[in-house]
C-alpha positions in Angstrom: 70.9 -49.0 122.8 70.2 -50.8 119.4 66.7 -51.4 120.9 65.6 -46.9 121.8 66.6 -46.0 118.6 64.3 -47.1 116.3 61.3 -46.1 119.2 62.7 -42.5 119.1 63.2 -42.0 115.3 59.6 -43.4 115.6 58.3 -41.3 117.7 59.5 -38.5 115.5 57.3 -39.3 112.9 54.2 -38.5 115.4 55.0 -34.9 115.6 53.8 -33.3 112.0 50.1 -35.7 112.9 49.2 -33.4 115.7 50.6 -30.1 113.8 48.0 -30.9 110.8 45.4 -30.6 113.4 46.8 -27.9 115.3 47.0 -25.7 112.2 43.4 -25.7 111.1 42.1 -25.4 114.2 43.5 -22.0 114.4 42.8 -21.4 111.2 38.9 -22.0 112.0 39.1 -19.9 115.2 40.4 -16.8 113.3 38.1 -17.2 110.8 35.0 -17.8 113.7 36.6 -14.4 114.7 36.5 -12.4 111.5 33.0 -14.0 110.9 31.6 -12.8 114.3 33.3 -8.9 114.8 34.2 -8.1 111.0 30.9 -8.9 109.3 28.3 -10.0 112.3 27.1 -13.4 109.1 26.0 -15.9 111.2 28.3 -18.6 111.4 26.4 -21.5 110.2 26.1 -19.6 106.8 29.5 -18.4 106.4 31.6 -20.1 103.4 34.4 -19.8 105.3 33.6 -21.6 108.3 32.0 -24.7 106.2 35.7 -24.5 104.3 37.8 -24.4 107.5 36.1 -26.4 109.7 35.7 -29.2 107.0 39.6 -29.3 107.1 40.1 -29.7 110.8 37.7 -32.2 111.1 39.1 -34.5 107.5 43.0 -33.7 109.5 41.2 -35.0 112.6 40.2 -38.2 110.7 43.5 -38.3 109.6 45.5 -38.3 112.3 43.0 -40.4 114.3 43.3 -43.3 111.5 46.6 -43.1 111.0 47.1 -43.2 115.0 44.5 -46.3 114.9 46.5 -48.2 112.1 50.2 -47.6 113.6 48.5 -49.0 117.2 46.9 -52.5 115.6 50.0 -52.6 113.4 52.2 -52.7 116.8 50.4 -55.4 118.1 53.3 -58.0 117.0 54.0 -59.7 113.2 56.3 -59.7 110.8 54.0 -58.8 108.0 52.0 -55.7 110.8 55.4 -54.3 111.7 56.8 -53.8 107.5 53.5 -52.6 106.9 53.7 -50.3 110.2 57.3 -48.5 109.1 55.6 -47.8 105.6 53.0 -46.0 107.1 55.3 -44.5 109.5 57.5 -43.4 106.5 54.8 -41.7 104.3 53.8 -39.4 107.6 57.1 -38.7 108.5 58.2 -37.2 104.9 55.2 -35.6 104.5 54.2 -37.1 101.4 50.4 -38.6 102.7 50.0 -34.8 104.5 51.1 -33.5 101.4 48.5 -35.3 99.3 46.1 -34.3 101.8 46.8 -31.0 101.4 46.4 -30.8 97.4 43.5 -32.9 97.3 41.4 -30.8 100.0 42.6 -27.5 98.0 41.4 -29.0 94.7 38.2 -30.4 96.6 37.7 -26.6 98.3 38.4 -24.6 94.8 35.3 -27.3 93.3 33.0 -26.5 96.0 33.4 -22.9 96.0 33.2 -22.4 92.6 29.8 -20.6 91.9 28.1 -19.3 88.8 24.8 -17.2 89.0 23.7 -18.5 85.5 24.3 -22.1 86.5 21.9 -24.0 88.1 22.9 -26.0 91.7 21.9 -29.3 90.0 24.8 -28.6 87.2 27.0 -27.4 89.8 26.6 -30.3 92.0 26.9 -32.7 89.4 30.3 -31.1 88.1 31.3 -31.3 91.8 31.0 -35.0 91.9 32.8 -35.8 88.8 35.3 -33.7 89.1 36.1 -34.1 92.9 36.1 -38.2 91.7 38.4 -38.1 88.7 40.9 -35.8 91.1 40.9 -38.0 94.0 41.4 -41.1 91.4 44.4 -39.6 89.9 45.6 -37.9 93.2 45.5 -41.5 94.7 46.6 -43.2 91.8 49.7 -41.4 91.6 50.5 -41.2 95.4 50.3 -45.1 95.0 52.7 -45.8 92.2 55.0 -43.4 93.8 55.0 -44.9 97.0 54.3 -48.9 95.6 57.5 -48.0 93.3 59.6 -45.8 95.9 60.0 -47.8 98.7 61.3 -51.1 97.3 63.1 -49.7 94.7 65.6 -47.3 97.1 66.1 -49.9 99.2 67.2 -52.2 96.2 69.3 -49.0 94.9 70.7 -48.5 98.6 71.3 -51.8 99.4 69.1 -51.1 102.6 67.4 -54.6 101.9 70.9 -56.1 102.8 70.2 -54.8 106.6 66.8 -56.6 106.1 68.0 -60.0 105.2 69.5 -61.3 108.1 66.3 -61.0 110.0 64.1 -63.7 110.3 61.8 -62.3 107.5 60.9 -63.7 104.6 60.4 -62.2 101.1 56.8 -62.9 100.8 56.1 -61.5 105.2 58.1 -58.5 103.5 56.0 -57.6 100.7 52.8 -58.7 102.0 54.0 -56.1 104.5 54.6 -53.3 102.3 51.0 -53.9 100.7 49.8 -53.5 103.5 50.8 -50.6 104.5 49.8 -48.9 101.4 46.5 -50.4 101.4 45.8 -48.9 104.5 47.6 -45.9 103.6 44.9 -45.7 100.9 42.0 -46.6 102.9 42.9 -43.8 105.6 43.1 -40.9 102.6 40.0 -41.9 100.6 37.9 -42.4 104.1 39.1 -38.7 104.4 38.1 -38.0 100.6 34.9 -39.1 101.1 34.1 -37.2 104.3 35.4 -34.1 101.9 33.0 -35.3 99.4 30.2 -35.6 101.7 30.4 -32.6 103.2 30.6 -30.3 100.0 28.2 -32.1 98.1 25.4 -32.5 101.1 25.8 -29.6 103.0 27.1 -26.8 101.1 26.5 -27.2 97.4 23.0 -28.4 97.6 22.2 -25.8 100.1 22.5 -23.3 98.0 19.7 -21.3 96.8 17.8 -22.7 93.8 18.3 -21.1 90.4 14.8 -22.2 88.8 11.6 -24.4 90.1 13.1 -27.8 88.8 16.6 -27.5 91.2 15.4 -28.9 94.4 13.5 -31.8 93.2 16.2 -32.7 90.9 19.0 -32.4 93.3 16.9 -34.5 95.9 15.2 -37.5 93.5 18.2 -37.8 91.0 21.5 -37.1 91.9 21.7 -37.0 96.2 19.9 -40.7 95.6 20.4 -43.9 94.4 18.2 -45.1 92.2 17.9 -48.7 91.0 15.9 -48.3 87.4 14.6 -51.0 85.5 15.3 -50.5 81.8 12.4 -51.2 79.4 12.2 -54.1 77.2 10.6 -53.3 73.7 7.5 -55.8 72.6 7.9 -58.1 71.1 11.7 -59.2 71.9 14.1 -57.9 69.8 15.9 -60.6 69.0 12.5 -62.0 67.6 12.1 -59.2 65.7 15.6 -59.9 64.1 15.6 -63.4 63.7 11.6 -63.0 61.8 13.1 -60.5 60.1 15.9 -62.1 58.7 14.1 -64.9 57.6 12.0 -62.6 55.9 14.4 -61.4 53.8 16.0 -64.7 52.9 13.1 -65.8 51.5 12.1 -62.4 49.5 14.7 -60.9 48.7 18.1 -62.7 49.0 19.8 -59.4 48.0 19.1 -57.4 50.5 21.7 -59.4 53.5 24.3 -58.8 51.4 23.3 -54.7 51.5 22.7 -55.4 55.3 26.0 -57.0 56.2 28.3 -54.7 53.4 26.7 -51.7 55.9 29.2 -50.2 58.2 31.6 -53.1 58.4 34.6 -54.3 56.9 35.6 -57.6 55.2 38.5 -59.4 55.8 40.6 -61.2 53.0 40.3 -64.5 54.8 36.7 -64.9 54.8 37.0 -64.2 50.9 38.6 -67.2 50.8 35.8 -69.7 52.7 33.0 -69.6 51.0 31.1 -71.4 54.0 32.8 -69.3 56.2 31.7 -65.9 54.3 27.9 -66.8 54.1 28.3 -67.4 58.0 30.0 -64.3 58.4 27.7 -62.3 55.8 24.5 -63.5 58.2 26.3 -62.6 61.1 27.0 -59.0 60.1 23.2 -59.1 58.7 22.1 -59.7 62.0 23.9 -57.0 63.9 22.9 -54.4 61.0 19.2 -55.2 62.2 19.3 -55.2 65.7 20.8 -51.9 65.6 18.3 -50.9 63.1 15.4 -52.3 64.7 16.5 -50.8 68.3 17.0 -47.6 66.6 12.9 -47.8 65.4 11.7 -49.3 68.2 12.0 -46.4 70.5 10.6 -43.6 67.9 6.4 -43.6 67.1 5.3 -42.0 64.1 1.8 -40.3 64.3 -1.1 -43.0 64.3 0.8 -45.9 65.6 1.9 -47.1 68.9 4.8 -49.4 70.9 4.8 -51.8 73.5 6.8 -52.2 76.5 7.4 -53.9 79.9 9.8 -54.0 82.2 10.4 -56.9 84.7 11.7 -56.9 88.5 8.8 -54.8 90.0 7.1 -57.3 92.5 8.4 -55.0 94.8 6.6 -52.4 94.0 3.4 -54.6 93.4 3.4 -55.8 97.2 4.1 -52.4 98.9 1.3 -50.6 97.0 3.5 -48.0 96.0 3.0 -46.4 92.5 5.0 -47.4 90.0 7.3 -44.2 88.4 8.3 -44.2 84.8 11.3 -42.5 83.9 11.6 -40.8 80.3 13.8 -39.1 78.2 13.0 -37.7 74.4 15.8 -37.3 72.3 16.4 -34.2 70.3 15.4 -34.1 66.5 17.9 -32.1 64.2 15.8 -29.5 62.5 12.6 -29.5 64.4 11.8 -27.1 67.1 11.2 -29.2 70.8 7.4 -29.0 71.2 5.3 -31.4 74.2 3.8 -34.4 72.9 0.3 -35.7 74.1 0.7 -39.6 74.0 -1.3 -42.1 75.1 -0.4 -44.0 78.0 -1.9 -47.9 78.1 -0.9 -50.3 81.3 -3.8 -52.8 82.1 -7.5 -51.8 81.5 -6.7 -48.0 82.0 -5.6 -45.6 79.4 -4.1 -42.0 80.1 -3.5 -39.0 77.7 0.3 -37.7 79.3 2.4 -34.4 78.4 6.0 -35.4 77.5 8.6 -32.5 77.5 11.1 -32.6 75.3 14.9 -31.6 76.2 14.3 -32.9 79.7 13.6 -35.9 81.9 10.1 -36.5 82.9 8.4 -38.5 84.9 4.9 -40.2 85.3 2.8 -42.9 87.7 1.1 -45.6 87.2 -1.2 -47.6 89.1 1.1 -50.8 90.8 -2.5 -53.1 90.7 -1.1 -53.1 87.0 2.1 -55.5 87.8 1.5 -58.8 87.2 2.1 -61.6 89.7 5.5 -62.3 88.1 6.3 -58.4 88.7 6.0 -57.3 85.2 4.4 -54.2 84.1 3.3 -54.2 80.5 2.7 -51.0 79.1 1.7 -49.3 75.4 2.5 -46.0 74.2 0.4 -44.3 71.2 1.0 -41.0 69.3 -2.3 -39.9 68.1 -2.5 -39.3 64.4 -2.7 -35.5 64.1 0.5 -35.0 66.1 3.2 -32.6 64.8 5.6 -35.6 63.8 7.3 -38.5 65.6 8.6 -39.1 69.0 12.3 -40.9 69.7 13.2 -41.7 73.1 16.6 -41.6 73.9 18.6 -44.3 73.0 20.6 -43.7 76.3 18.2 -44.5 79.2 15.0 -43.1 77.2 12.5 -45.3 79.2 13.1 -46.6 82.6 11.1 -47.5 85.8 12.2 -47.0 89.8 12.1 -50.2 91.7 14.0 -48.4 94.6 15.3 -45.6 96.4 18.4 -45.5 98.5 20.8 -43.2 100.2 23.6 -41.3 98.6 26.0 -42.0 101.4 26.0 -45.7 100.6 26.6 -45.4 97.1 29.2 -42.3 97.7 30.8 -45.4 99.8 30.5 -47.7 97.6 32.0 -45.8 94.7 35.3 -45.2 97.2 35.7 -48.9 98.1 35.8 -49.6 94.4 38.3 -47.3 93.9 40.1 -48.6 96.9 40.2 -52.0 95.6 41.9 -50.8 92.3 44.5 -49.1 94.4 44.8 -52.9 95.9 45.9 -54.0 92.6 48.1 -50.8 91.6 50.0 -51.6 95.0 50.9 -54.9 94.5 51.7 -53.7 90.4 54.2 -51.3 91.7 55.6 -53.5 94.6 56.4 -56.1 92.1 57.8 -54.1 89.0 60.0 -52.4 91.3 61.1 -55.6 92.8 63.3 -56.0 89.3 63.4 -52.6 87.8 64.5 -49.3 88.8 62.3 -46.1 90.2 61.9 -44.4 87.2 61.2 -47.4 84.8 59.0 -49.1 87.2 56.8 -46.0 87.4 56.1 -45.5 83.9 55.4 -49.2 83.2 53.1 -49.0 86.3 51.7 -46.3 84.6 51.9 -47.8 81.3 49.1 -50.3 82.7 46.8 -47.7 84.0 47.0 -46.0 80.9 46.0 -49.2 79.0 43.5 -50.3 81.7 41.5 -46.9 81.8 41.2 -46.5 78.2 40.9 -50.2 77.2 37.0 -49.4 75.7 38.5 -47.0 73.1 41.4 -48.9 72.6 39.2 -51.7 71.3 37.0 -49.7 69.4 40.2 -47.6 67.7 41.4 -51.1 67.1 38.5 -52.4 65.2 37.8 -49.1 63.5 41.1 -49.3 62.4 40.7 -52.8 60.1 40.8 -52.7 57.0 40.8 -54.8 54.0 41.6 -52.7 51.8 44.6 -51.5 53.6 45.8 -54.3 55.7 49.1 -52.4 56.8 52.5 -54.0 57.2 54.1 -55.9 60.1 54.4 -52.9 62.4 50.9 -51.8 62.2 49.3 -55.5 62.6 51.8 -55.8 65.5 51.0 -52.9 66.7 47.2 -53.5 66.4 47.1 -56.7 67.8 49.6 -55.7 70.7 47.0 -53.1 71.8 43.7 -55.1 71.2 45.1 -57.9 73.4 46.4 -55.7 76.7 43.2 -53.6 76.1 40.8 -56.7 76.3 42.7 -58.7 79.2 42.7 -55.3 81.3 39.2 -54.3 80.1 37.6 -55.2 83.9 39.4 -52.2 85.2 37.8 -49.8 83.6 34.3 -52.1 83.3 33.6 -51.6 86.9 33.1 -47.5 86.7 30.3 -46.5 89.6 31.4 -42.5 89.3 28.6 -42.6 86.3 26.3 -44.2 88.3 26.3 -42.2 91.5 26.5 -38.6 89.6 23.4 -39.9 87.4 21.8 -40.9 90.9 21.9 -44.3 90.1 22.8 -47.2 92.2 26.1 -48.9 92.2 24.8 -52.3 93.9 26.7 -54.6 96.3 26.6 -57.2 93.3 28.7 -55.2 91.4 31.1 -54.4 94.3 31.6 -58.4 95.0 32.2 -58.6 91.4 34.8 -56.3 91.2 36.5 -57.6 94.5 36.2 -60.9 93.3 37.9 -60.0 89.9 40.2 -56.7 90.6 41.1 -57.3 94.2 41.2 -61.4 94.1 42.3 -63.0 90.9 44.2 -60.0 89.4 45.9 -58.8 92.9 
């Protein structure tokens, strides 16, 4: 008898599974009904039927995965069946249907969202992000409540007591549990992104186009994946620097100590070294001219000219394809945005181009004009009569396309990053609730996501916040350097952030995923 009743109480947890797809396949009919007799729209065009029949077939994924996990979990194992009753436990409460259900409402509201004035590209690009940063959070949560949850009760219940006197030990029983929630995770974001998908692909960007430049935006920048080659400036920068700087400390002496008091801070103990202070004065010297010098080197006053090249485009070279230059002008206070007639230089050939302002812009050039080592070289000239000078952005201002891939991949890489974070949230929860109770293990847990997300600010608040001047007392250093050190040994987590990327069209590369498994999902799990 002790053997049926775990099977029954288990097969109990398979009855919501085939009411979630029960429900919206009624709900699709009766809207297939209204569609066809109450307004005669034809149904491929109907908002409704895109809405509805996107949820039966993300609850059909659902069920199917989560029938496909418990079915390999059963095949026999300590660590398979532990992992097996966890997923068992999160269908049977209805808290993974439940999470379901909120993210595909949220995901639905996004997507149906329209605005005459705004154009589809905005509207698509606001879908991404947003429909990311939800699913995220949604997932985030749903795995500190669950990593926290089930180790905790049992703890509280003293339901780990019954668990002891199997053959089972405590590391088969936690590897089980993170199992079962990584696979948990991997079943609801493999649903997200089919949600995703289908929003973004087929509804969104088949809406009709608000102005000339929608289509070709929506189908060469943002449904892509780009991999763009950022340009180098001529000579090197750090040349320019370093000639620079020597410059001055032969001339005028003086002017370092301008350059390094700039911006920055001193600190009382390099008042003390003199050694120590002219290292530190050079250093801060330096930095004040690279920024200065990258600042000048993408802005050409009337009458002069600026060199660049970019490297990585053999590619290109060998397929005969023409190489596309990516552009972006940056706004000037003041000064109405006009077009700009510049000069366009790459190998024996010279070119007189329009750049528009306030906009991205692209234009060719011939790929005979890649060297053997697949470098293009290329110069830029504002004639002399122009209206004033032209700044490329300092944020991707000049950029060429070495390739083109599909937004799919990417959209699947982004998810498997954030699957791999959930891999180290898991195991974060699972072991803080190993020694502290629901409540506090779920708001240290959180406590570290907190830190981790916003470690790039923390560090810049950080050293913003030095001062000389007003040192602070032992609380505030404490503080300080309390924050600066959690904020710089969780600083990977938020490093590896493809949602950018893949709303900018950009690619997020295998390379980056590896590195990201390698440091998120192996050495910190």
């Amino acid at each position: 008898m002790a053997s049926t009743t775990p099977e029954k109480k288990d097969s109990g947890a398979l009855l919501p599974i085939p009411l979630m797809v029960a429900l919206p396949a009624a709900a699709l009919l009766v809207t297939c009904l209204y569609e066809m007799l109450g307004r005669g729209a034809s149904l491929a065009e109907a908002t409704s039927i895109r809405v509805t029949g996107t949820l039966l077939l993300c609850c059909c994924i659902f069920t199917f995965l989560c029938r496909l996990a418990r079915l390999a979990l059963g095949l026999g194992g300590q660590v398979s069946a532990v992992a097996r009753a966890l997923v068992s436990e999160a269908t049977s409460t209805r808290i993974a249907p439940a999470f379901l259900f909120v993210l595909f409402s949220a995901l639905a509201a996004l997507a149906l969202f329209d605005s005459p004035e705004t154009p589809v590209r905005y509207l698509l690009q606001g879908f991404l992000s947003y429909s990311l940063v939800i699913t995220s959070v949604l997932a985030g949560i749903l795995t500190l409540l669950l990593s926290c949850r089930t180790l905790s009760i049992e703890l509280e219940d003293k339901l780990i007591e019954t668990i002891a006197v199997k053959p089972i030990g405590r590391g088969s029983y936690l590897a089980g549990k993170w199992m079962g929630l990584v696979i948990l995770n991997g079943i609801l974001l493999g649903v997200a992104v089919s949600a995703i998908y289908i929003f973004s692909v087929h509804h969104i960007a088949r809406l009709p186009p608000r102005d000339e430049r929608d289509s070709v935006i929506i189908r060469e920048e943002i449904l892509t994946a780009r991999e763009l080659v950022p340009a180098r400036i001529e000579p090197p920068l750090e040349a320019q620097v370093e000639r620079r700087l020597a410059r001055l400390q032969e001339k005028d002496p003086e002017s370092i100590e301008r350059l390094a008091r700039r911006g920055h801070r001193h600190s009382h103990g390099a008042e003390g070294h003199p050694g120590l202070a002219e290292k530190d004065r050079l250093a801060r010297a330096r930095q004040s001219l690279r920024k200065d010098l990258a600042r000048r080197s993408l802005s050409i006053s009337p009458g002069k000219s600026r060199n660049f090249s970019f490297a990585g485009l053999g590619a290109l070279r060998d397929s005969g394809s023409p190489a596309r230059v990516r552009y972006r002008l940056a706004s000037q206070p003041g000064r109405t945005p006009v077009t700009a007639r510049l000069t366009v230089t790459a190998g024996p050939a010279n070119r007189e181009l329009t750049f528009t302002p306030s906009s991205t812009g692209y234009f060719e050039l011939n790929p005979a004009d890649i060297d053997e080592s697949g470098r293009l070289q290329l110069s830029i000239s504002n004639p002399p009569d122009s209206t004033g000078a032209i700044i490329f952005s300092t944020r991707n201002g000049l950029e060429a396309l070495k390739t083109r891939g599909g937004f799919l991949g990417n959209l699947l890489r982004t998810m498997l990053t954030t699957w791999i974070k959930l891999c180290f949230l898991s195991i974060l929860g699972l072991l803080c609730s190993s020694f502290l109770g629901f409540p506090v293990a779920v708001l240290l847990c959180g406590l570290v996501l907190l830190v981790a997300s916003t470690s790039p600010f923390l560090l810049e608040a950080a050293e913003l916040g030095r001062s000389a001047d007003s040192p602070g007392g032992f609380f505030e250093t404490f503080a300080a350097t309390t924050t600066q050190t959690l904020a710089t040994a969780l600083s990977r987590y938020s490093e590896f952030d493809p949602a950018l990327l893949l709303i900018d069209g950009r690619t997020f590369s295998w390379g980056e995923l590896w590195r990201c498994l390698l440091w998120i999902g192996g050495l910190w799990t």
